[in-house]
C-alpha positions in Angstrom: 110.3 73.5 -136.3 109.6 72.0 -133.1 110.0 67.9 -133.6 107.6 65.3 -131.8 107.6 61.6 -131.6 106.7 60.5 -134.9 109.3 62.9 -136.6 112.0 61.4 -134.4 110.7 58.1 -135.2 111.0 58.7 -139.0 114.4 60.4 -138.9 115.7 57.3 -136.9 113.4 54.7 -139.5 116.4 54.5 -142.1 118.9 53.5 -139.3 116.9 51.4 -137.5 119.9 48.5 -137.4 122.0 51.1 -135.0 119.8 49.8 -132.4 121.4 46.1 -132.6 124.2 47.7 -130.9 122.7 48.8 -127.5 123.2 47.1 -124.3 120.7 45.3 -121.5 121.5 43.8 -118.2 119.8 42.3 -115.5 120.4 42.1 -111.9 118.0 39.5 -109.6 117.7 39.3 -106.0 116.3 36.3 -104.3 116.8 35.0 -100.8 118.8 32.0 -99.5 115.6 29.8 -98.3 115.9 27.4 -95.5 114.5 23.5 -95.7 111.5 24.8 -93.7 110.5 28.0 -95.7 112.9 30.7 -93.8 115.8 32.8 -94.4 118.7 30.7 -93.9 121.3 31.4 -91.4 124.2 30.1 -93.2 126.8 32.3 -94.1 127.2 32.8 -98.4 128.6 29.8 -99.4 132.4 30.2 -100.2 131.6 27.4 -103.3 130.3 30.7 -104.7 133.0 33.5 -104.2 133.6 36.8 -102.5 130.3 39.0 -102.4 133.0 42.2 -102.5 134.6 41.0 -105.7 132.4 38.4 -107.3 131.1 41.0 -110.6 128.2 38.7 -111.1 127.2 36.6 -107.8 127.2 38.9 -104.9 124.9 39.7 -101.6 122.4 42.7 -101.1 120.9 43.3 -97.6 121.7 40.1 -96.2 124.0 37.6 -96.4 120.9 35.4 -97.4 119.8 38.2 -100.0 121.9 36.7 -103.0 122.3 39.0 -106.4 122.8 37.6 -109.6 124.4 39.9 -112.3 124.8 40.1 -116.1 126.9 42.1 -118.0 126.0 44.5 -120.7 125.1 42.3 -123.4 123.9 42.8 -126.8 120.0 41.6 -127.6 117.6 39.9 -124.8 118.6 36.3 -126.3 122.2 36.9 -124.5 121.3 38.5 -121.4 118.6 35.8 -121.1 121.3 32.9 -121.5 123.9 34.0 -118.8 121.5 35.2 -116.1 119.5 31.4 -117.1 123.2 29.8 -116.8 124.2 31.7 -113.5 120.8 30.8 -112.1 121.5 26.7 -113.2 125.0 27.3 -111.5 123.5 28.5 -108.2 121.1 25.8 -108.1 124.0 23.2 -108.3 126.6 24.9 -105.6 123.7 25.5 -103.1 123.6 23.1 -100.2 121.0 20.7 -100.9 118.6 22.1 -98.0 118.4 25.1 -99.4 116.5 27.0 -102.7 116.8 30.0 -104.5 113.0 32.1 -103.0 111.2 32.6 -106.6 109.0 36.1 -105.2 109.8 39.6 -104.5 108.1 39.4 -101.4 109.8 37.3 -98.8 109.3 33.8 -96.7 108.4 33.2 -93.7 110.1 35.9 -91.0 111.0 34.9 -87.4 111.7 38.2 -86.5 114.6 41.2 -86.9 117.9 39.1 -85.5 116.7 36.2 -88.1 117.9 38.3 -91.2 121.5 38.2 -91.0 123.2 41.5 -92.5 125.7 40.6 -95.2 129.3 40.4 -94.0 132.2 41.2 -97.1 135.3 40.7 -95.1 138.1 42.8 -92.8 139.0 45.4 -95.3 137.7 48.8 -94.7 135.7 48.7 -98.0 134.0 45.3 -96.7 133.3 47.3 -93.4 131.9 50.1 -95.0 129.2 47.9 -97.3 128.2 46.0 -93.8 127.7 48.9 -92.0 126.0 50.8 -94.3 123.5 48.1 -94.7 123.4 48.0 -90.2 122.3 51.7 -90.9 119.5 50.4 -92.8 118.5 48.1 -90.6 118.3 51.0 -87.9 116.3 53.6 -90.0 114.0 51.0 -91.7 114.0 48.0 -90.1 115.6 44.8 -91.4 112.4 43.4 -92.9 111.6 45.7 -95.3 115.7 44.9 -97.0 114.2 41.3 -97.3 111.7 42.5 -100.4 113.2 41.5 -103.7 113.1 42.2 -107.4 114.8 42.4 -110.7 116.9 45.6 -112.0 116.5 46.0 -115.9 119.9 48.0 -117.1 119.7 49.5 -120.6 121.9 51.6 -122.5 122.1 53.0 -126.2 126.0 52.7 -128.2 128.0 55.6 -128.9 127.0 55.2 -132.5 123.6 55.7 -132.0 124.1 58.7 -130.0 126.5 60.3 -132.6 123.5 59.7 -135.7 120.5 60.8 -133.3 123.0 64.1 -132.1 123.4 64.5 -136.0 119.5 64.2 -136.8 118.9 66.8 -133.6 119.1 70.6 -134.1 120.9 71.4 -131.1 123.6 73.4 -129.8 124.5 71.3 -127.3 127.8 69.3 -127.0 127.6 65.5 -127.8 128.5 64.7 -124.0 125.9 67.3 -123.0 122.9 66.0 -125.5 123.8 62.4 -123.7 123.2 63.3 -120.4 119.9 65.6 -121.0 118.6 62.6 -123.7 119.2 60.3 -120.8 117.6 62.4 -118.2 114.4 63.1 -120.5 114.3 59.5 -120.8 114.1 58.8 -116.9 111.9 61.6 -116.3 109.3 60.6 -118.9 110.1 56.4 -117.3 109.3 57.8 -113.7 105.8 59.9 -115.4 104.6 56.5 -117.4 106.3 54.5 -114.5 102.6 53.1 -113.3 102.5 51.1 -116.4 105.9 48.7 -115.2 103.7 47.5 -111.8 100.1 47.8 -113.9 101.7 45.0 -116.4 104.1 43.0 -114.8 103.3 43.5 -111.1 103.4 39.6 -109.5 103.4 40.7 -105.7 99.4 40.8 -104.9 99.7 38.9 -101.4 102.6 38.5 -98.8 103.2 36.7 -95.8 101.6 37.6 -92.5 104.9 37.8 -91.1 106.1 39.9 -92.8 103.7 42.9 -91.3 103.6 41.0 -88.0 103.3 44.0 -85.5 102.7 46.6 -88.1 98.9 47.1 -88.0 98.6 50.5 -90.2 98.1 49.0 -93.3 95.3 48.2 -95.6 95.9 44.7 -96.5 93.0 42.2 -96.1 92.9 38.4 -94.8 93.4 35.8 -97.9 93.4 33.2 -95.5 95.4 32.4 -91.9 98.7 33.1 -93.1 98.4 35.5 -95.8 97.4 39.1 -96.5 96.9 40.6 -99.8 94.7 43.5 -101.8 92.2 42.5 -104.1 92.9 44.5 -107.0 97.0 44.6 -106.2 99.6 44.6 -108.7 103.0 45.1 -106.7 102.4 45.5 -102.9 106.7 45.7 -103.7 106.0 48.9 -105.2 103.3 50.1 -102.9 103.5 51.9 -99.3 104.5 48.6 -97.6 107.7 49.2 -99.5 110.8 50.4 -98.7 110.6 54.2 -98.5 112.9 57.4 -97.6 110.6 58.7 -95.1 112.4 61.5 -93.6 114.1 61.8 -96.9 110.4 63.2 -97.8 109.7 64.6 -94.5 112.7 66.7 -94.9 112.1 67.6 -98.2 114.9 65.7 -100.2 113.2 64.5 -103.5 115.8 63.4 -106.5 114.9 65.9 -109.2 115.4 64.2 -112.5 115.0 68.3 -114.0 118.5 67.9 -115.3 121.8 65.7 -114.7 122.8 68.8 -112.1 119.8 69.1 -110.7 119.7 65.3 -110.4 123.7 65.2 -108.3 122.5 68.8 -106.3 119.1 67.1 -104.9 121.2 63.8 -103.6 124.1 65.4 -102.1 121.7 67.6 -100.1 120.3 64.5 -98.4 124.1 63.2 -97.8 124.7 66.4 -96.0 121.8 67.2 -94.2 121.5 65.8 -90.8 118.5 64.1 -89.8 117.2 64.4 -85.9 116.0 61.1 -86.0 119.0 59.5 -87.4 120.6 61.3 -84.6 118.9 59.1 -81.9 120.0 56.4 -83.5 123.7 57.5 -82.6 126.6 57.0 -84.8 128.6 54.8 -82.7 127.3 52.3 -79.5 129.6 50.9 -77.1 132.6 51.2 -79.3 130.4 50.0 -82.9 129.1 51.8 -85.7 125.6 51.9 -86.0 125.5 53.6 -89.4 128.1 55.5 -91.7 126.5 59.2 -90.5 123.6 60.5 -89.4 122.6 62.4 -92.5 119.5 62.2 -93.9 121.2 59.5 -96.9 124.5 57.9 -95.6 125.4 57.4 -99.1 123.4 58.2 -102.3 122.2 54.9 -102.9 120.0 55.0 -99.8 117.6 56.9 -102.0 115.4 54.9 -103.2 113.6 55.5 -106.2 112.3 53.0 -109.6 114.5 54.8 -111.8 118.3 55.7 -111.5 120.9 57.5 -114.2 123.6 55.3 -113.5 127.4 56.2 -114.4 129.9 53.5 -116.1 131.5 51.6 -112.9 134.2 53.0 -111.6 135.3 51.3 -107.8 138.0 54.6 -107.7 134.9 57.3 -108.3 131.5 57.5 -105.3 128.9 57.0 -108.3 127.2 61.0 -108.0 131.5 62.2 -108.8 131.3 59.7 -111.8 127.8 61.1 -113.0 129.5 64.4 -112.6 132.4 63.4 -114.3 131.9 60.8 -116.9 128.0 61.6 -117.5 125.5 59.0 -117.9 126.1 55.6 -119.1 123.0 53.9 -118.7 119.2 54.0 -117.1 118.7 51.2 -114.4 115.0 50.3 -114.4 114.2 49.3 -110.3 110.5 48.5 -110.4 110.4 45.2 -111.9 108.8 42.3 -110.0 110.2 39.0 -109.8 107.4 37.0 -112.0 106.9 33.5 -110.0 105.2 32.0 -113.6 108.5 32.6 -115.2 111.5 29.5 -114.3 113.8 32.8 -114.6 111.5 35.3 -113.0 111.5 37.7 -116.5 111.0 36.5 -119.9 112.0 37.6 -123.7 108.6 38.9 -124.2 108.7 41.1 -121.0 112.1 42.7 -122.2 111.5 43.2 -125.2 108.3 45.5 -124.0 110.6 46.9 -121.7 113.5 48.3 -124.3 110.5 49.5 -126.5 109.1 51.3 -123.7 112.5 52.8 -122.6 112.6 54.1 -126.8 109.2 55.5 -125.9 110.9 57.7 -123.1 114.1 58.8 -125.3 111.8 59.4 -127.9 108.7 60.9 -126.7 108.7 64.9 -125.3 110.1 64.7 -121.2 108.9 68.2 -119.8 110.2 69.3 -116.6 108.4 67.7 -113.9 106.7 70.3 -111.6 106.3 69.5 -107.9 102.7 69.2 -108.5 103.4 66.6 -111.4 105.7 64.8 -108.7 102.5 64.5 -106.2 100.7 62.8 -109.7 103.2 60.3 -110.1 103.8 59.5 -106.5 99.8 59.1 -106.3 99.6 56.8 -109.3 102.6 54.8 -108.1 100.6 53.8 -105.5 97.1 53.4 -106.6 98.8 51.3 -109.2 100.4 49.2 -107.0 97.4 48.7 -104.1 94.5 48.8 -106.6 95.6 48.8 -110.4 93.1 46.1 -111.4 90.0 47.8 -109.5 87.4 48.4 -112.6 87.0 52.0 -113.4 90.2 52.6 -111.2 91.4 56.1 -112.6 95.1 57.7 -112.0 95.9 61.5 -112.6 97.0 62.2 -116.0 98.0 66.3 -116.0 95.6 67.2 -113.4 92.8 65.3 -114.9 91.5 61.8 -114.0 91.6 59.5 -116.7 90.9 55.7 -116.5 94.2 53.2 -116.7 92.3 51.4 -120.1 92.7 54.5 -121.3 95.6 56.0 -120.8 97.4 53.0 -121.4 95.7 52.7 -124.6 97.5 56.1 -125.8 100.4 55.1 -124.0 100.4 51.6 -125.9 100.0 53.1 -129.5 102.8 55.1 -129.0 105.4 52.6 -127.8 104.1 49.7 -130.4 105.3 52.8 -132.7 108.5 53.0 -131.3 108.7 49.4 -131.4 109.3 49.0 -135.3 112.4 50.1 -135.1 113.8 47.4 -133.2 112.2 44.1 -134.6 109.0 42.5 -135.4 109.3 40.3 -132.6 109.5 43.5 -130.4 106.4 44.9 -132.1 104.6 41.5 -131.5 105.4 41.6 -127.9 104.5 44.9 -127.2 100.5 44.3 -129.1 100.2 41.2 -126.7 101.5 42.3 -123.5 99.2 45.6 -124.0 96.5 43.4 -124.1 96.9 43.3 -120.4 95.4 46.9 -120.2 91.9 45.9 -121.4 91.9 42.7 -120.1 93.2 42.9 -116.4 92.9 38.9 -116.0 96.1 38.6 -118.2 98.1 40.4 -115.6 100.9 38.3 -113.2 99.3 39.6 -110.3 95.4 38.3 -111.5 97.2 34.7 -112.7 99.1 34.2 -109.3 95.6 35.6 -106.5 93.9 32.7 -109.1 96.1 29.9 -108.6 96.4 30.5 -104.8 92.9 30.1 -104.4 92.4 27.0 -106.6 95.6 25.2 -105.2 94.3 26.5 -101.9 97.6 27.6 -100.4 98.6 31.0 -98.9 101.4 33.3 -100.0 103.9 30.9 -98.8 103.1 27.7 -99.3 102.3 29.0 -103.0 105.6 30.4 -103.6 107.8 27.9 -101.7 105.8 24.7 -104.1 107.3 27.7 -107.4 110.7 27.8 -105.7 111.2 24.1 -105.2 109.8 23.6 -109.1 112.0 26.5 -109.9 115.2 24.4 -108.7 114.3 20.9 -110.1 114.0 22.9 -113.4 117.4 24.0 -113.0 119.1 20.8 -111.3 117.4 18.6 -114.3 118.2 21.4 -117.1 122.0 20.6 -119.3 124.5 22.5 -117.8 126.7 24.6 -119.4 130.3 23.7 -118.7 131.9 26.8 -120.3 130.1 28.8 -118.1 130.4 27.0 -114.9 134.1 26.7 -115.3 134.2 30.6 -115.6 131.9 31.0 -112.5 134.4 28.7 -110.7 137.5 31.0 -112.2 135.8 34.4 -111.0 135.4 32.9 -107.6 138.8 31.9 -106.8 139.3 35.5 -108.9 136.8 37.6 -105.9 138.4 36.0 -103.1 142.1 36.5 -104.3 141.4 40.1 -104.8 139.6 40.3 -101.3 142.7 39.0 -99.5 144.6 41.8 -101.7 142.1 44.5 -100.9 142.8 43.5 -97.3 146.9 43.5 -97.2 146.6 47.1 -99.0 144.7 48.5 -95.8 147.2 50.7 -94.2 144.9 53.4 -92.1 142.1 52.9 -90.1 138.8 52.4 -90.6 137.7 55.6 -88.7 140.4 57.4 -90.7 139.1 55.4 -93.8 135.5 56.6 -93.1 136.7 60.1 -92.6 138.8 60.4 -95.7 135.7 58.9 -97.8 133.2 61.4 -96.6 135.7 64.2 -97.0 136.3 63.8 -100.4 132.7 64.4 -100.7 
């Protein structure tokens, strides 16, 4: 008999503690911010270790664009407590003119040559990471790497894999039910995706600046420095975004159909050339413009809300480890930095979050059908440019269907779901959902109000949060334990960098060759 989400609720009811045991992480971006409101042009302070090395204070884009890592931690509490205590340890090894930018969207932009790409060091690896990102910069524009947000990692234990394999009728190996359970779960996260910018989106308005030049958009005046949409949610998330754009013109799409399917669909964008990539040329006046002119230079390029990720491995590229090892976790991409929270994410907001990712595990993932791709693509974006519009309807299998509504359905079943983590969790999940009938509740509604009743723009809204943000952090008790291991991995990073660099013993155009090779 053919199981659906409330049998596999029940089966799981009895061992509802197994859950206790799975993992969460968070990474969050935020730029460098300058005195005067821009991007700073000081290199990554060396207080704060190697970017190459450094495991949980590193740079994205930019050498301004800092990430702040956790690692897979137990319960929201703990993961909530190191990223808190990494934040508090920025804050106090930061030069004093500059703050930690507390939005996805960015500050004030001078132009292209003000975003300075991030620089890791001589070795061939560091060269690699740099020019990848100068490939970027090429195909997209350095702008758009400027946008910000907050990755949500999540990851069930071997032990509850091994009960719910025991619970399921299946002839599948153990390693084999992981991987499809994992890939059923990020199809059915990229199909109820909408939901993440609908209820968390806090990236209505943005600088002017940042779309100076650009006039094909459908943004609106707020006032002289600011553009914004009415009834936005994540303008992060919307067609303003970064994008693949002759990923799609080329017809490379990431299908999620099966772990195989998943690996095929990427590799054929890293080995497909793309014409205008080609222009850009690999190589001018002797330097590297970008790792190849394929479509994807590596498979992160692709950018998509929702990744199978494999356990790290710096010896394995990540779609070999996939292959390999299978999937370890599910890396959650859409999530705004929320300027109302000192941290940018809260307890209640994961805990919706790891009972929405049960709801994908748990609930039926069909195959998604290139026409139910065009749905969710479509709903992304309406989402994102107009989710709060009254009477605003997505596609919901080929039939329009209000977002009160389907989130309604939506909501029931995940508060379900819920119940087996904690009563907190189902607590969280009824008041967050409130959100759906009552658009007002929403980041993105709170943060267009207070803009117009403290009568600032994008900006100066968002630099008055950041420079709270940091007294917060400056005035809040430090933890010594974990600022003396902060200062222990960054003497750690930079020792292994100067390693990394004596072991160098080709070329980098032989390193580059060998890596793409291997492929």
């Amino acid at each position: 008999m053919e199981m659906d989400i409330s049998d596999r609720i029940s089966l799981l009811k009895p061992h509802s503690k197994i859950f206790e045991s799975s993992k969460m992480g968070l990474e969050k971006e935020g730029l460098r911010v300058s005195e005067n409101g821009g991007i700073s042009q000081i290199p990554h302070p060396k207080i704060l270790g190697c970017p190459l090395t450094h495991p949980y204070i590193t740079t994205d884009f930019s050498e301004s664009l800092i990430e702040l890592i956790t690692p897979p931690l137990n319960g929201c509490d703990s993961v909530l407590t190191f990223l808190a205590n990494t934040q508090s340890y920025l804050y106090h090894k930061l030069p004093s003119d500059q703050s930690f930018w507390h939005g996805s969207m960015p500050c004030v932009i001078r132009g292209e040559t003000y975003i300075p790409i991030a620089e890791y060091g001589k070795s061939n690896r560091a060269k690699m990471k740099t020019i990848y990102r100068r490939g970027l910069a090429n195909r997209y524009g350095s702008v758009m790497q400027t946008i910000a947000g907050i990755h949500f990692n999540y990851s069930f234990s071997q032990d509850f894999w091994k009960k719910y394999y025991s619970l399921s009728s299946t002839s599948q190996t153990l390693r084999e039910f992981i991987d499809d359970s994992y890939m059923c779960m990020a199809r059915n996260a990229l199909r109820y995706g909408w939901v993440i910018p609908y209820l968390f989106g806090a990236s209505p308005a943005v600088c002017k600046s940042f779309l100076k030049g650009y006039h094909d958009h459908s943004l609106q005046e707020f006032n002289i420095s600011t553009l914004f949409e009415p009834y936005a949610t994540s303008l992060r998330m919307g067609d303003i975004g970064y994008q693949n754009l002759c990923g799609d013109e080329a017809g490379v799409k990431a299908s999620y159909n099966s772990l195989g399917h998943y690996i095929h669909s990427l590799k054929a964008g890293m080995q497909n050339i793309s014409s205008e990539y080609e222009k850009i040329g690999l190589k001018v006046n002797g330097e590297y413009q970008q790792l190849n002119t394929n479509i994807l230079q590596i498979e992160n390029e692709y950018y998509s809300s929702v990744r199978p990720k494999p356990s790290a491995d710096i010896d394995k590229k990540p779609l070999d480890a996939l292959k390999e090892d299978g999937v370890a976790y599910i890396e959650l991409r859409s999530i705004d930095i929320n300027p109302l929270s000192p941290l940018g994410i809260d307890r209640e907001q994961i805990n919706f979050l790891e009972s929405l990712l049960l709801y994908c595990l748990l609930e039926d993932s069909p195959l998604i059908s290139t026409s139910e791709q065009n749905e969710i693509d479509i709903n992304d974006k309406s989402v994102a440019h107009e989710g709060r519009k009254p009477g605003l309807k997505i596609i919901k299998k080929g039939e329009h269907i209000t977002i009160q509504e389907w989130g309604k359905e939506i909501l029931e079943k995940i508060s379900h779901c819920s119940t087996l983590l904690s009563k907190r969790h189902s607590d969280d999940v009824i008041n967050i959902g409130k959100r759906f009938s009552d658009a007002s509740l929403t980041p993105s509604e709170t943060i267009l109000e207070n803009m117009r009743e403290n009568n600032q723009g994008f900006w100066e809204y968002t630099d008055t949060i950041s420079k709270k943000c940091k007294d917060i952090y400056l005035k809040r008790k430090i933890d010594d334990n974990h600022f003396s291991f902060l200062d222990e991995q960054a003497n750690i990073s930079c020792q292994k960098v100067k390693e990394i660099e004596l072991s160098d013993e080709i070329s980098f155009d032989e390193f580059l060759q060998n890596y793409f090779d291997n492929s």
